[in-house]
C-alpha positions as CSV (number, residue, x, y, z in Angstrom):
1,X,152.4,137.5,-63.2
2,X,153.6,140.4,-60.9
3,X,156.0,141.5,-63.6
4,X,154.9,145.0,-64.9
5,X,155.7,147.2,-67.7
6,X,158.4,150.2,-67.1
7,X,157.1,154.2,-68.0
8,X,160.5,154.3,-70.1
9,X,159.1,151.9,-72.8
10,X,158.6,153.2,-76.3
11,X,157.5,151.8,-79.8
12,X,158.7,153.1,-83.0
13,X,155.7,153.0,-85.1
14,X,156.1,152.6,-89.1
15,X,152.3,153.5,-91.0
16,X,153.2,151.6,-94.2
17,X,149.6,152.0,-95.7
18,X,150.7,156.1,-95.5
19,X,154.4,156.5,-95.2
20,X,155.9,154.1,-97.8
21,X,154.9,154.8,-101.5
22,X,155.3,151.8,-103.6
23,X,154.0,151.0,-107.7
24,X,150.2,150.1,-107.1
25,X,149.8,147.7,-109.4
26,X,146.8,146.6,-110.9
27,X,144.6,148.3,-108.5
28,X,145.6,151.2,-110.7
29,X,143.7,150.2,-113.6
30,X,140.7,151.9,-112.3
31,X,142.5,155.4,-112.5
32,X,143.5,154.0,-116.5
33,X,140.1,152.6,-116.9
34,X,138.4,156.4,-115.9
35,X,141.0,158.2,-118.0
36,X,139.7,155.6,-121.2
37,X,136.3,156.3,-120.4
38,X,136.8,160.4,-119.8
39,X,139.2,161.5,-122.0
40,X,140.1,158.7,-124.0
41,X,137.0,158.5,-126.4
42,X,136.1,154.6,-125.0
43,X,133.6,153.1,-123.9
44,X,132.8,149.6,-122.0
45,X,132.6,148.1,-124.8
46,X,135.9,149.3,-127.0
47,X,138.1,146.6,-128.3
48,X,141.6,145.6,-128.0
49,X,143.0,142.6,-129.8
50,X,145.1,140.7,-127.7
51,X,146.2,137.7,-129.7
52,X,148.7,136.5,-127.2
53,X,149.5,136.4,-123.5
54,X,152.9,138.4,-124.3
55,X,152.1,141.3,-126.6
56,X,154.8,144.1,-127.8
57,X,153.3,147.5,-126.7
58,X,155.6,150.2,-127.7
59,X,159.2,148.7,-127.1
60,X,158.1,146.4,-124.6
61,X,156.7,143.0,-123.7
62,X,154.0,142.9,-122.0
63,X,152.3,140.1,-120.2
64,X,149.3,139.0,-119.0
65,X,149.3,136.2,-116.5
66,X,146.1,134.4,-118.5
67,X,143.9,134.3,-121.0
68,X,140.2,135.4,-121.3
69,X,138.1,132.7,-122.8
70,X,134.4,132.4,-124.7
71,X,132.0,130.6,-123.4
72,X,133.6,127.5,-125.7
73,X,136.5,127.5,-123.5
74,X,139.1,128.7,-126.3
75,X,140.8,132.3,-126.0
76,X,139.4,135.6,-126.5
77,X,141.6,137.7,-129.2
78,X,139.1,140.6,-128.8
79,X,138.8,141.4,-125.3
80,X,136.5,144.7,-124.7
81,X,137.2,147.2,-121.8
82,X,134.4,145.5,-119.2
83,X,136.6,142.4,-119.9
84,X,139.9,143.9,-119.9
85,X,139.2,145.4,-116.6
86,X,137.8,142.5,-115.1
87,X,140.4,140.0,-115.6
88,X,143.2,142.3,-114.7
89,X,144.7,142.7,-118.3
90,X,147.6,144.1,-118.4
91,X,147.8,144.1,-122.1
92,X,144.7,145.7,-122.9
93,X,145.2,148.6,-120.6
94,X,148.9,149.2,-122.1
95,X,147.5,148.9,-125.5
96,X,144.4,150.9,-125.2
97,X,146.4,153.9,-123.3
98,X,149.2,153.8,-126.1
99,X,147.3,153.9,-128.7
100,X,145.2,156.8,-127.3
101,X,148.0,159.1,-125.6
102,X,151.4,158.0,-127.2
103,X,150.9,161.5,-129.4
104,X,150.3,163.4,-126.2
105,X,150.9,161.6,-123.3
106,X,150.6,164.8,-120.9
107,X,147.1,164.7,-121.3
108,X,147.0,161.1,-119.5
109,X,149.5,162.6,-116.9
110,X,147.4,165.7,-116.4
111,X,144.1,163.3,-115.9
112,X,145.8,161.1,-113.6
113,X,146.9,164.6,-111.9
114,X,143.4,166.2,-112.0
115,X,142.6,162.9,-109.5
116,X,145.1,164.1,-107.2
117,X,147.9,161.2,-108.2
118,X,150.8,163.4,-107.5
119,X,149.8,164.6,-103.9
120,X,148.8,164.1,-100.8
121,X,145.6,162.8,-99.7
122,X,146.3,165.2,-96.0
123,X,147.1,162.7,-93.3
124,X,150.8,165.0,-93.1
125,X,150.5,164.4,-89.5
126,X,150.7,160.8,-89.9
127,X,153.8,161.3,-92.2
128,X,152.3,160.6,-95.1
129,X,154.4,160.2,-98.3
130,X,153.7,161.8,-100.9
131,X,152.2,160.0,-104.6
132,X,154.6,160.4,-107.6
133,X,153.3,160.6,-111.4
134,X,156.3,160.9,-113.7
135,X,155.9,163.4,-116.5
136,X,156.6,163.6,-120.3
137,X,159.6,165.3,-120.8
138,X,161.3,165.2,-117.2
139,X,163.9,163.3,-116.4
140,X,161.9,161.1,-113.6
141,X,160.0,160.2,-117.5
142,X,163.2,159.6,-119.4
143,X,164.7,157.6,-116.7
144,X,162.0,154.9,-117.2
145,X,162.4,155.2,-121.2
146,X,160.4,157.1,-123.3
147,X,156.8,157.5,-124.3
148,X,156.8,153.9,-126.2
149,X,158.5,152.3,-122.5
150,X,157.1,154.5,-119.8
151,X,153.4,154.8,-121.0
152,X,152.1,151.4,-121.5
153,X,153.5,150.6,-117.8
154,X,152.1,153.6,-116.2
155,X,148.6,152.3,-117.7
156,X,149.1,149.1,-115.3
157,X,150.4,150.4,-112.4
158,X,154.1,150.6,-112.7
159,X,156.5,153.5,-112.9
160,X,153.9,155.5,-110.4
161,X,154.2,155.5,-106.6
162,X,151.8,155.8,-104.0
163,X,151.2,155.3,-101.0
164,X,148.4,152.6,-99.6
165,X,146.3,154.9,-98.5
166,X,146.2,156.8,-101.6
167,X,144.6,153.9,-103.2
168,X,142.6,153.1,-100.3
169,X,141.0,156.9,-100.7
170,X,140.9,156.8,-104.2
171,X,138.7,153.7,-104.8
172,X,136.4,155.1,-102.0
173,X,135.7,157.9,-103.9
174,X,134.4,155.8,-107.0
C-alpha cells in the first residue's frame, strides 16, 4: 500500500503460440488425414495393418504408444483410417502416406502447401514465424534422410514446423 508503479517500467512480451515454430505433432494428422482423403485415393474406411506397436516404415521404427482393441479386448491388426485417426496412430498415418506418396512425394508436399503449411497465416505484426514444409529434393529434405526417413515422419507431425497459431487457424477452418 502507497507504493506505486514507475512510468519507466516495461515488459518484454514473447507470443509463443505465433513467434516460436515448433513440430506439431499429432495434431498434424488432420492435415495427413485430408491429404489421404483428397489426393490419396482413401477413404474412412481404408486399411492398414499394424501388427505391432513398433512397425518399420521406410527405414524407420515407428511407434505407437498403444494398441487399438476389438470389442473382445485383444488387438486390432487392421486398423481403418476413422480408427487410425482417432487413437492417434502414428503408424497407420506413416504407413498409409508411404505407401501412397513414396513414388512422388511432392505431391503430398504440394497438398500440405495448397493448405497454406509453408506460410504465414498474417498476424506479421505480432511477429509471427513463419511454418516450414521441407521439400523433396532440397537439402532442408535430405538433411532429415530421404523419402523412406523423412515421409513417414512428416505424416505424423515431425520434420514440419509451425507455429501454434498455425494450427490453431488451421483446425478452425475444418
Amino acid at each position: 500500500s502507497g507504493k506505486t508503479r514507475g512510468t519507466n517500467y516495461s515488459e518484454q512480451v514473447n507470443y509463443h503460440a505465433l513467434s516460436t515454430a515448433m513440430c506439431p505433432g499429432s495434431t498434424f494428422k488432420l492435415a495427413s488425414a485430408m491429404a489421404l482423403l483428397e489426393i490419396g485415393d482413401c477413404d474412412i474406411n481404408t486399411i492398414v495393418e499394424i501388427p505391432t506397436p513398433v512397425q518399420k516404415v521406410g527405414l524407420k521404427n515407428v511407434r505407437d504408444t498403444h494398441r487399438i482393441n476389438n470389442s473382445d479386448g485383444k488387438p486390432k491388426v487392421k486398423i481403418s483410417l476413422k480408427d487410425g485417426f482417432a487413437h492417434s496412430s502414428n503408424i497407420f498415418f506413416a504407413k498409409a502416406v508411404y505407401e501412397r506418396f513414396k513414388d512422388d512425394p511432392k505431391r503430398y508436399t504440394e497438398y500440405l502447401e495448397d493448405l497454406l503449411f509453408n506460410d504465414y497465416v498474417g498476424l506479421g505484426e505480432f511477429k509471427e514465424a513463419r511454418s516450414r514444409v521441407p521439400h523433396p529434393g532440397t537439402e532442408e529434405w535430405r538433411r532429415h534422410g530421404d523419402n523412406a526417413t523423412t515421409l513417414p515422419r512428416l505424416a505424423f507431425g515431425y520434420i514440419i514446423e509451425l507455429p501454434t497459431v498455425h494450427t490453431l487457424t488451421f483446425y478452425n477452418g475444418v
